[in-house]
C-alpha positions as a Markdown table, in Angstrom:
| # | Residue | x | y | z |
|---|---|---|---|---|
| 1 | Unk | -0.6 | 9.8 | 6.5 |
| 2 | Unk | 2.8 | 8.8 | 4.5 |
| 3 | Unk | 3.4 | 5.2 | 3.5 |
| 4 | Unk | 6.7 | 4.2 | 2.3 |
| 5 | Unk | 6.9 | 1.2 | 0.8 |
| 6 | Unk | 10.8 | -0.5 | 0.3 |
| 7 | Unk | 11.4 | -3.9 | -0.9 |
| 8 | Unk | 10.6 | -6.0 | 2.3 |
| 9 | Unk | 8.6 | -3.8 | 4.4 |
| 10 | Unk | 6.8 | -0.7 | 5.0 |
| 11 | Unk | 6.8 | 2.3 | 6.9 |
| 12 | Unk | 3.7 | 4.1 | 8.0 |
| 13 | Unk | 3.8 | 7.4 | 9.4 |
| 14 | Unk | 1.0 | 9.4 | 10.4 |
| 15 | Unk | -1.9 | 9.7 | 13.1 |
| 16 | Unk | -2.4 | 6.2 | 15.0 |
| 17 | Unk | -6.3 | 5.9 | 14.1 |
| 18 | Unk | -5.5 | 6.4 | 10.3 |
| 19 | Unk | -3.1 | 4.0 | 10.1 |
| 20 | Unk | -5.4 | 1.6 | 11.9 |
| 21 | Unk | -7.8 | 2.9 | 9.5 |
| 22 | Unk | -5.9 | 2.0 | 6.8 |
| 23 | Unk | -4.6 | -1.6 | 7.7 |
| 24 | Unk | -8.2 | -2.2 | 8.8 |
| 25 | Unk | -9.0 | -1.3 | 4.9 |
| 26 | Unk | -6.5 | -3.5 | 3.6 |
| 27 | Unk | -7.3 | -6.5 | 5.8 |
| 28 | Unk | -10.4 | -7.0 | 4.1 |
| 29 | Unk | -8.5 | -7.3 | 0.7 |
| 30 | Unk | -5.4 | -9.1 | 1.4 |
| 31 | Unk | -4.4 | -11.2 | 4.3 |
| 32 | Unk | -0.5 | -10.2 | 4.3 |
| 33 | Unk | 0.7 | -7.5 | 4.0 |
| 34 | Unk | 3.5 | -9.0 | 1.7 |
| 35 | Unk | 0.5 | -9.4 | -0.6 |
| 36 | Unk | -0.2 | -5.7 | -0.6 |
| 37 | Unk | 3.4 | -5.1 | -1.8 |
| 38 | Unk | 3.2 | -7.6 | -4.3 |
| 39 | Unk | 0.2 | -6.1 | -5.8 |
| 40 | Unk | 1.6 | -2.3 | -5.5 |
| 41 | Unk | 4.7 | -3.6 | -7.3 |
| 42 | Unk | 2.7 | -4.8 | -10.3 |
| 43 | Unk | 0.8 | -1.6 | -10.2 |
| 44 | Unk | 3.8 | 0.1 | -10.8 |
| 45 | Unk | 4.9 | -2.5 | -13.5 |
| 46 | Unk | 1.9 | -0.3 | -15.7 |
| 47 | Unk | 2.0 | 3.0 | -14.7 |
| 48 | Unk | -1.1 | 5.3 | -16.1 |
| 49 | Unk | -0.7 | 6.8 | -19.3 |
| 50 | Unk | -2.0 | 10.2 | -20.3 |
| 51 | Unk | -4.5 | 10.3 | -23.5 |
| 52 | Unk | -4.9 | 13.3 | -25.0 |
């Protein structure tokens, strides 16, 4: 399963049970999925660093 996330929306493509799966998953976390990208977006504000 592929999820592409743009700016105002996203694109799920894969089998229909995962992505039911998946939004079933995220429902008990956020209630829109507008919070979801907001939440990706700051994840990607701090990306991982590697320590060596």
């Amino acid at each position: 399963m592929k999820i592409h996330v743009s700016e105002n929306s996203m694109v799920f493509s894969g089998k229909s049970r995962e992505i039911i799966q998946k939004l079933k998953n995220l429902q008990s976390n956020y209630v829109y999925i507008s919070d979801w990208i907001a939440d990706i977006r700051q994840q990607e504000a701090h990306p991982l660093k590697r320590i060596k």
